[in-house]
N, C-alpha and C positions, 0 to 999 in steps of 0.2 A: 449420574443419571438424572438429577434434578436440574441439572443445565438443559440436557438434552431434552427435556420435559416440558421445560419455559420455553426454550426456541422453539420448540413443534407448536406447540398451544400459542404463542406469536406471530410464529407465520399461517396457521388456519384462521387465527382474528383477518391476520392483512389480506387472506384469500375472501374470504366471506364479506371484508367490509368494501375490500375492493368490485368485487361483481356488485354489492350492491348501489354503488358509488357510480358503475356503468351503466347500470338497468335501472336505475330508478331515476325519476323527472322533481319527486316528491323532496325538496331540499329540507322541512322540516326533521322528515323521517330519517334523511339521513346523519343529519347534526347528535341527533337524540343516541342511535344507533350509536355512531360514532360513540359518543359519551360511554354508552353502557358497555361496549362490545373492547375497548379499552381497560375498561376496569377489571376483565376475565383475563384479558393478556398479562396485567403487569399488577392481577390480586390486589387490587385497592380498592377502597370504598367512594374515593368522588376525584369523578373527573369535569370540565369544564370546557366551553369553546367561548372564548370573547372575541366577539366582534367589533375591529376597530373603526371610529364615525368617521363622518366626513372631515373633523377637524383636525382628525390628524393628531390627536392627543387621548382622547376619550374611549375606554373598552368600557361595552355592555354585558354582562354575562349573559348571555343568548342562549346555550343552551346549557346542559348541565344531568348530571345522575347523582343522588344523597346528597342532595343539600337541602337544609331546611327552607320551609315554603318561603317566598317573598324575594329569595334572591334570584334563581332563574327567571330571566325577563324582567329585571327591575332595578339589580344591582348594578349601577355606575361606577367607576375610579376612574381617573386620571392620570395617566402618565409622566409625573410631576417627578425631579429627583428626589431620591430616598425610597421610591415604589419598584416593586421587583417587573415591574412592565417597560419602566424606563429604564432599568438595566437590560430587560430584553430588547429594545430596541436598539438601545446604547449598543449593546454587545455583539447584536445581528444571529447569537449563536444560541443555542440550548441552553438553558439555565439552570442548574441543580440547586437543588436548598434540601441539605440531608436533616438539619436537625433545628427548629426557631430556636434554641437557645441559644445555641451558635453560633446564628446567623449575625453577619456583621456591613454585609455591603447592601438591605435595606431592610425596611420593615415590612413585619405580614400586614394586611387588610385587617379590619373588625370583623369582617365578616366570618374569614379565614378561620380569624381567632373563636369567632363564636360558633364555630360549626370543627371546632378541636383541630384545624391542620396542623400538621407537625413538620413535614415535610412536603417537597413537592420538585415536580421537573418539568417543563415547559418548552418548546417549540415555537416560531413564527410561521406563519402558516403562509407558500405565497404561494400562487398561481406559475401555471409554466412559463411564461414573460414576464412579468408582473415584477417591480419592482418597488412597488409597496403593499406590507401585507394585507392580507385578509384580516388578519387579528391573530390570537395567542390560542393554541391547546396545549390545554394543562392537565397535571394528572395530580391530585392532592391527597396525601396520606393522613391519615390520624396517628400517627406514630412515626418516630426518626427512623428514618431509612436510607442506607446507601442504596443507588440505583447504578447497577452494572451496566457498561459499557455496551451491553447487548438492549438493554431493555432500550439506552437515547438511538443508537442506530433503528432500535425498531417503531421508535417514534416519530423518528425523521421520518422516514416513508412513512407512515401513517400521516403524518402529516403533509408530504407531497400529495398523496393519494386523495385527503380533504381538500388542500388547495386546489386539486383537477376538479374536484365534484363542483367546488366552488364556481371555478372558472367557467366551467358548464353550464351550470344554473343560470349564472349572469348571461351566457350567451342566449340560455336558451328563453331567458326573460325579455331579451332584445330583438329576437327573432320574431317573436309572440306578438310584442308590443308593433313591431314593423308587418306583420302580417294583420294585424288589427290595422293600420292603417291603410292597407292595402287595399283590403274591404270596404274599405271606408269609402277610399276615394274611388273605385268601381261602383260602390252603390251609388254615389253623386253622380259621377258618368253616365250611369243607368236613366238617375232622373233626371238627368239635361236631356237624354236622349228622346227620352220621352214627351221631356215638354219642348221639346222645338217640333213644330209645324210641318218640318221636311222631312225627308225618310230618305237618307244615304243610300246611294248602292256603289258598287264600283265593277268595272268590266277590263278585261286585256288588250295588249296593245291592238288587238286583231276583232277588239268589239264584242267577244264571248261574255257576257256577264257573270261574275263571280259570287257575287255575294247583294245581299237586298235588307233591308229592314223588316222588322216582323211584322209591322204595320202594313205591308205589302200583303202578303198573305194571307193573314186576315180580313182583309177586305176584299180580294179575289176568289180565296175559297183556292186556290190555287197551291200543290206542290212544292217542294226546290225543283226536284225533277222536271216537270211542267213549268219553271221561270228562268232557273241557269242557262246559259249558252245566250240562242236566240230564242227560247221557248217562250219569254215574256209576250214577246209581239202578238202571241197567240190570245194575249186580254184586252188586245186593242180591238175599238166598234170594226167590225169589218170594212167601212169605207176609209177610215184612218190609216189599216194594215200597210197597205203599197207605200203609199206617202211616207210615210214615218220609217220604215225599211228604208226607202232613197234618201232619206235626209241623212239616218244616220251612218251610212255607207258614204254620202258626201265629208262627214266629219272625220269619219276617217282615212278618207284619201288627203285631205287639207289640213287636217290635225286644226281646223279652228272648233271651236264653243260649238254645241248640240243646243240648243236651243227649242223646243217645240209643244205646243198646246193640243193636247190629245185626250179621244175618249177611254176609259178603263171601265172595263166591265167587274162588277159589283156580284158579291157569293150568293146575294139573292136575283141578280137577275139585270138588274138597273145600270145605266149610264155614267158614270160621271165625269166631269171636266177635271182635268192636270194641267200641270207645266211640269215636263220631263227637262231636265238642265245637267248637260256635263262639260266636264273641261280635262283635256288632257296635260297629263304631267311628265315634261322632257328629259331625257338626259342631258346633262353635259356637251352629248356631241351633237343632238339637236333629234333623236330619235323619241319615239313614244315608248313609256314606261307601261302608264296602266291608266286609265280612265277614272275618274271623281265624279259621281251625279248624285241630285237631288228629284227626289218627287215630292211636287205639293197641288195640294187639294184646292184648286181654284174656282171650283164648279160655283159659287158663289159671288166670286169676282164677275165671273163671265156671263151667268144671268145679269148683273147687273149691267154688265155694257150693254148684253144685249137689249135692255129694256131700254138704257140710255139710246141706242142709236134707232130704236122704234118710237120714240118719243121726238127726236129728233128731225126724223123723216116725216114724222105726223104732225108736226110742232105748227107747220102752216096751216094748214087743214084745221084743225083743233082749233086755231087762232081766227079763223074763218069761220067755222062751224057751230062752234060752243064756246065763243066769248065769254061768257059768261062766266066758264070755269077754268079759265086762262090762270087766274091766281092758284087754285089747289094744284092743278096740275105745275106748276113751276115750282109750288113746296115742293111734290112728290121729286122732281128733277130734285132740287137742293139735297136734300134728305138722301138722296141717290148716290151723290155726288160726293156729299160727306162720306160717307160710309167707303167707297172705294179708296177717296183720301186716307181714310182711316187705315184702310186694309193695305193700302204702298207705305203709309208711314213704319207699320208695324215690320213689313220685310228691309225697309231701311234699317232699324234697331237689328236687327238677325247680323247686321255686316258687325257687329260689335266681337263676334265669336271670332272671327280671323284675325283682325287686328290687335288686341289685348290681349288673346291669350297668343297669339305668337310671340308678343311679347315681352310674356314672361314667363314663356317656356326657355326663351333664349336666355333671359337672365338667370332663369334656374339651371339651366345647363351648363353657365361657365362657372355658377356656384358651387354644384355638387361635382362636376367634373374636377373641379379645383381641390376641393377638400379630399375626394378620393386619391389622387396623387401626394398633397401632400402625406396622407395614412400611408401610402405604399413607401414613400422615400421616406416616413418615420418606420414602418415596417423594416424597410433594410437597412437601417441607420445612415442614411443620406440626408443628412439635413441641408447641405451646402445651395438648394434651389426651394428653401420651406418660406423665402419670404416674400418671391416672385409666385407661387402660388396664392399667395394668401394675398397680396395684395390684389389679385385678379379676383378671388370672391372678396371682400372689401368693396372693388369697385361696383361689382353686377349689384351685390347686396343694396350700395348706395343709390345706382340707378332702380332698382327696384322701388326701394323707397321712395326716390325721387317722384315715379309712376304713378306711385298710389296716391299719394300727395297732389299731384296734378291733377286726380280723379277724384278726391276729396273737393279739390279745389272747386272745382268744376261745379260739384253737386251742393255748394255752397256749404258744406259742414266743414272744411279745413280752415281753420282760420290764419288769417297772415300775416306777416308782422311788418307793417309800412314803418317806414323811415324818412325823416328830410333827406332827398340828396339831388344830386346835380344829372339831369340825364345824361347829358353833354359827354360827362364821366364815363359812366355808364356805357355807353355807347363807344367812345373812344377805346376802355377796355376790352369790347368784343371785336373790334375792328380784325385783328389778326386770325382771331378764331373762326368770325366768318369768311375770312377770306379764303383759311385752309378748308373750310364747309364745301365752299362754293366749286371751288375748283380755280386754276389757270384759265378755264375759259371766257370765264366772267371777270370786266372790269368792278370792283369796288370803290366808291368814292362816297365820300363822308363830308356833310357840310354841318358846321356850327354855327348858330343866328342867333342861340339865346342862351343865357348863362344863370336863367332864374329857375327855382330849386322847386321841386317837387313834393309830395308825397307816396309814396307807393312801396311794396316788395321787392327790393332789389334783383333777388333769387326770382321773382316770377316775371321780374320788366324783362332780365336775360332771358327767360326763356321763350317768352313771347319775341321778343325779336330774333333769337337762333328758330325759331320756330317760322316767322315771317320768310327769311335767308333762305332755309331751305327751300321750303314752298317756292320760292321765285326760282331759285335753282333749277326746280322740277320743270319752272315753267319755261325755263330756257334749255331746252335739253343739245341747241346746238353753240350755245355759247351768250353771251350779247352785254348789257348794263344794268349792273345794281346800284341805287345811291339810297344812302343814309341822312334824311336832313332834321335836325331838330332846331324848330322854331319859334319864336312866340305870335300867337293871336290874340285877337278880343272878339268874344262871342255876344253881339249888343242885344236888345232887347228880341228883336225883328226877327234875327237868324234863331236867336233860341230856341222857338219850338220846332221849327224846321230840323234842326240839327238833336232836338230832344236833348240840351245841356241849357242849365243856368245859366243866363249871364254872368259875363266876368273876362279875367284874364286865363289863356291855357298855353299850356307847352305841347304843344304837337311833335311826335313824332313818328314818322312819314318811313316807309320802305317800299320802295318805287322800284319794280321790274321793265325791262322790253320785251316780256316775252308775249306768247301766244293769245294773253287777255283774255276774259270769262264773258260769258255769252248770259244773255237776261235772265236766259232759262234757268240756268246754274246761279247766278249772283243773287235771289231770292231764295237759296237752301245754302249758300255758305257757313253761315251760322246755326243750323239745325246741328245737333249731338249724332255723328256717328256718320253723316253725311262727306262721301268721300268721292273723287272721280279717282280712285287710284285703286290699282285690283287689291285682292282681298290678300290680307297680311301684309301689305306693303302698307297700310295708313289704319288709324284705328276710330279716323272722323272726330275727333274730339280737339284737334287744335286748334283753331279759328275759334272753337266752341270757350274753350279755355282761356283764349284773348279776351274776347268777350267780358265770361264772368270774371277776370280779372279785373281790367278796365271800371265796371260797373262796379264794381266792391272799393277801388280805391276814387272813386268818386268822377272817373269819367267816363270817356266815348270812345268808340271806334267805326271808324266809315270807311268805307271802299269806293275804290273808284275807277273802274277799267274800261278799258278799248280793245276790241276785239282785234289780234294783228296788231296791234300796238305795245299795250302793253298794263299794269297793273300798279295802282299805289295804294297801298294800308297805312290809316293814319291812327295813331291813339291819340287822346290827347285827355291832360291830365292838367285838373286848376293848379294855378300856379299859387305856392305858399310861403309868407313871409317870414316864416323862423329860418335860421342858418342852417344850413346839411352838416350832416356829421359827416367824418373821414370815409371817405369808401371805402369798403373791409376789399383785403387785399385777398386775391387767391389762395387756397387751403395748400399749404404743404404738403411735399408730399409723404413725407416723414413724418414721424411722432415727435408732438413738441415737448421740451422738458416742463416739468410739470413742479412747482416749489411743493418740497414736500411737510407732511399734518407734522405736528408735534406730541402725536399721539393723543388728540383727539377722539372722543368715541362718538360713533355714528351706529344709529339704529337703524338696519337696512330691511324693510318691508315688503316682498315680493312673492305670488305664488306661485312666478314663474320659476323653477328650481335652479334652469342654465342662466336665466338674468341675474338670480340672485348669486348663483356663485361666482361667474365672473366678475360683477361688480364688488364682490366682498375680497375678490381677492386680486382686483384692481385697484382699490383704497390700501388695502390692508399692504400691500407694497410700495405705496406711497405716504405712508406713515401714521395710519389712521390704527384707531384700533374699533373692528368691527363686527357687532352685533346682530343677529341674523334672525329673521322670522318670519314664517309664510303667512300666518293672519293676523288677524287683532288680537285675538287671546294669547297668543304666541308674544306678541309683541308687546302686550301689557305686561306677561310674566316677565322677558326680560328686563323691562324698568324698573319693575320692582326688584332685580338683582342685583342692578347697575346702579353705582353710585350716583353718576351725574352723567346725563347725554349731551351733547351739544348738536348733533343736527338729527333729524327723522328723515330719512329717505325713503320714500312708502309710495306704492303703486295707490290709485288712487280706486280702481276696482279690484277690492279682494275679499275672499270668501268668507262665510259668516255672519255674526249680527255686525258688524259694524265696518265702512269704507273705510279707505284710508282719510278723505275729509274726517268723519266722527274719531276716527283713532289720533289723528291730529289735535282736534278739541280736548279729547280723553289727556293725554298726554301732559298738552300747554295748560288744561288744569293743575297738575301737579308740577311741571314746570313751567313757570312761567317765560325763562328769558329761552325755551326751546327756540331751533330755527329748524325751518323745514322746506323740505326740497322734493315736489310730486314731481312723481314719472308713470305717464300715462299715453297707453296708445289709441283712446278716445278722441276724434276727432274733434268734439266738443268738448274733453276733458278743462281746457283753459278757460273757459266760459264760466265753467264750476267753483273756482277759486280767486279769492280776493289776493292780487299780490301786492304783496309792499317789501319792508324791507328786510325783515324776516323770513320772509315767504317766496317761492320760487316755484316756477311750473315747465317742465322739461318734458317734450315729446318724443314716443317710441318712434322709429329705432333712432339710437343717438351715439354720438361718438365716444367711445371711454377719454381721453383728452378734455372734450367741452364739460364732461362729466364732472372729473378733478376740479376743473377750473372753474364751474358754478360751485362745487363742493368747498374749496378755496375762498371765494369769493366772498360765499354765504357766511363762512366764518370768522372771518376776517371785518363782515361788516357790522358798522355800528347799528345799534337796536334803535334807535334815533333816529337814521336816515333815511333819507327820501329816494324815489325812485323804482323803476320794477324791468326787470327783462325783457 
């Protein structure tokens, strides 16, 4: 009867902790539960749940029932041999220990011992996939006890039934955290929406208008009912209505651009001037999808013309009439004038939203499309295609990067790292790449006249001239000649300011098109930020821009020089420099390079970013390193003082607390001196921050784990004596 007694009272525990294991969100409450709701099943006085850390060695007692104060939430061990944790894991099975006197295969804890256990049985707790655990639930007696065969099966489930709660929790912590950012990025959306000037709407292939901004409404006083379909047109001035009905019924027989300046009537009563603008979007087979427009508020612009061409018409008269106030009246012109410029430049910068975030929408999308395939073929155990995925986000990742970088570049904060070398090189290396750019219909040819060595970004000469290529490409859309010449000149006193360069020697090089050539109009905004003649998402206006501050930052110029119907040539040209080039770095493999590996080394790795900091610890840590881990300074102070001797600090250079990683650095190289340290920072200005010599290293986010090892490598390996910096 006493059998039958335990099993009932064991399976009403597993009934009860399991519903609340269902129904509850609250994972405190149910750890605790757990805990005490055990102890009625299997009549003992202290049970435990330790949870195992990130390292993979380490149980916390987390939660707990009758144990004296200080150990729930505080008590540590280690999974070290001779520990009854490491025989759980060792064993992967249930572990009974009936009697500590007995016990022979390890020892109890202090703690154990101070809180009288005598016995005990324990469980690995996993998740339904999972194939590492969660951690240990244990059931500890104050007295030797055999535990029957009935009470570890009723453990086991109990502890399946924890590992589900578990499982649960974690997802439903990850749902939380993704729905928080959800929010997030809607509310941004919200305020872009807001603060852009234009007010979306979009209409059916057949012209019905679907949908408007709420900026519309508001300022009409007007309905949905009253604007969907064609009801809008009912807020146009009544001499507008007819006109503006034909225009848009022409765009829809032609499927070209809606274009049109129209009055809107105002919820109190009043006028005002628009530019109504839409564009239809094709299918495939050449049919209309659905309609894109913009409304903006130009009433402002358009007084000002209108004032402009009354001034203009009057300009003689006035000139004739009231000489005398010929000057104020051509201020008010200027003044006029500016402002309208002002008001075109600001819808120029608006083209910025097509071009850049298309993007890097694209490259987010073969990111995360990437990674969620390869989750699915880890999902089914298909690894056989996990590293054609992965090299595919790698690459977007990189272009991404590459992106931002050229946008940094741009805004003068990224700095660059020039090198002596040979353009000649340079140039000869891309030869193949733009030839496959350009296409078969474009001849390429390549002239070399000068073999004197440079300074500049290697990474940014490339991309300015793959950037050049295209452009000329675009400008030959039916075929024709591209040539590549790098030459030497001399810039003398005379031509200097003309050309706005120093006198001296320069390496010109020159990328010469036949195509269709830029009109005057055009060749005094080529260099404006954002400035494009290419529809919107197809260009992001920043390239020319980007040649530019490039050029200027390594010390020289860039001119243009085209014929309309003829054709177009872009020259950089860059003072010529007397020290030797270094080797040109040869293309990245595409493969991972072997990497000589640490001697167990210890590295102090600083980061509060949690996915930087693990992968990187557990990118060292398999290349021979042995590594030390901490999300701030105080963090990272206590590990030195645990650690015998470090040999390098790896520390992000912004992180949270009273002190950076600069000061944590200082902190540090006080107590050791022969420290060597290696910042990794995704501040564009982060490198400006730091003195480098030969001890010291400055590595920008995102970066390659490979180039990583091998600054980590490097740094180690070099003498505290030497010269030189990165």
């Amino acid at each position: 009867m006493a059998i039958e007694d335990t099993l009932l009272r064991q399976r009403k525990v597993l009934a009860e902790f399991g519903e609340l294991a269902l129904v509850s969100d609250d994972l405190e409450h149910i750890l605790d539960e757990a805990c005490r709701l055990v102890g009625d099943a299997l009549q003992t006085q202290l049970a435990k749940f330790m949870l195992l850390e990130d390292d993979g060695l380490t149980f916390l007692v987390r939660n707990g029932v009758g144990w004296t104060p200080g150990v729930v939430g505080n008590v540590r061990v280690q999974a070290l041999e001779g520990t009854p944790e490491h025989f759980s894991l060792d064993t992967g099975s249930a572990v009974i220990s009936t009697d500590i006197s007995a016990e022979t295969r390890f020892r109890y804890h202090d703690f154990q011992r101070q809180n009288g256990v005598q016995a005990f049985v324990n469980v690995l707790v996993f998740g339904a996939t999972e194939t590492r655990p969660f951690g240990i639930f244990e059931v500890d007696s104050r007295h030797p006890r055999q535990f029957a065969e009935s009470d570890i099966d009723f453990l086991r489930g109990y502890g399946n039934l924890l590992g589900a709660a578990l499982k649960r929790s974690k997802a439903l912590q990850a749902m939380r955290l993704t729905e928080e950012k959800l929010r997030e990025s809607e509310r941004h959306y919200r305020i872009a929406a807001e603060l852009n000037p234009h007010w979306p709407w979009t209409a059916d292939s057949h012209g019905a208008v679907m949908s408007l901004d709420q900026r519309w409404y508001d300022y009409t006083g007007r309905s949905p009912a009253q604007t969907l379909g064609r009801q809008w047109l009912n807020a146009t001035h009544p001499d507008d209505k007819i006109a503006i009905a034909r225009l848009w019924n022409l765009s829809l027989s032609n499927l070209q651009p809606f274009d049109s300046q129209i009055r809107l009537r105002k919820l109190t009563g009043e006028y005002r001037w628009f530019r109504i603008r839409a564009f239809c979007s094709l299918s495939p087979g050449g049919q209309c999808e659905q309609w894109y427009g913009t409304v903006e508020d130009i009433n402002e612009r358009v007084q000002l013309e209108a004032a402009l061409r009354d001034w203009n018409d009057r300009l003689e008269e006035r000139i004739t009439q009231r000489t005398g106030q010929l000057e104020a009246e051509q201020h008010e012109r200027a003044l006029a004038e500016s402002k309208l410029r002002q008001s075109q430049k600001m819808e120029a910068v608006g083209q910025l939203t097509g071009g850049i975030a298309h993007d890097f929408n694209n490259l987010l999308a073969g990111i995360t499309s990437s990674l969620e395939l390869m989750q699915r073929r880890i999902d089914s155990h298909h690894y056989d295609q996990l590293s054609r995925y992965n090299s595919v986000a790698l690459t977007s990742a990189a272009r991404a990067a590459a992106l931002t970088q050229r946008l940094l570049a741009f805004s003068r904060q990224q700095s660059l790292q020039p090198e002596v070398l040979e353009p000649r090189r340079v140039v000869a290396g891309l030869e193949e790449m733009i030839r496959r750019s350009v296409g078969p219909s474009i001849n390429v040819e390549c002239s070399f006249r000068s073999n004197d060595p440079i300074k500049c970004d290697p990474n940014e000469l490339e991309n300015a001239l793959l950037n050049l290529a295209i452009n000329a490409r675009d400008a030959m859309p039916g075929g024709g000649a591209l040539k590549l010449d790098v030459y030497r000149c001399v810039i003398d006193e005379k031509s200097s300011s003309e050309k706005i360069m120093p006198a001296g020697p320069y390496v010109g090089i020159s990328v010469t098109d036949s195509g269709m050539g830029i009109s005057a109009e055009i060749m005094s905004r080529v260099f404006d930020p954002f400035f494009t003649t290419k529809r919107i998402g197809e260009g992001s206006g920043l390239g020319l821009s980007m040649i530019y501050g490039f050029a200027q930052q390594s010390g020289g110029q860039v001119k243009i020089h085209s014929t309309v119907g003829v054709g177009t040539t872009v020259t950089m040209y860059f003072p010529v420099v007397r020290r030797f080039p270094s080797p040109l770095k040869s293309a990245k493999p595409t493969g991972i390079e072997p990497l000589p590996p640490g001697s167990n080394e210890t590295i102090l790795l600083v980061d509060d970013e949690a996915a930087i900091r693990q992968m990187v610890a557990e990118f060292l840590s398999e290349n021979g390193y042995r590594v030390l881990q901490a999300l701030d300074s105080d963090s990272a102070l206590k590990q030195a003082d645990n650690a015998e001797h470090i040999d390098v600090l790896l520390t992000d250079i912004g992180l949270p607390g009273a002190m950076n990683g600069i000061n944590l650095a200082d902190e540090l190289r006080a107590r050791h001196p022969t420290l060597k340290v290696l910042f990794i920072t995704g501040f564009a200005e982060g490198e400006s921050l730091v003195s480098v010599d030969a001890t010291t290293r400055v590595m920008t986010k995102p970066f390659n784990l490979t180039d990583l090892g091998l600054r980590v490598g490097a740094l180690i390996h070099s003498a505290d004596g030497s010269a030189g910096s990165h």
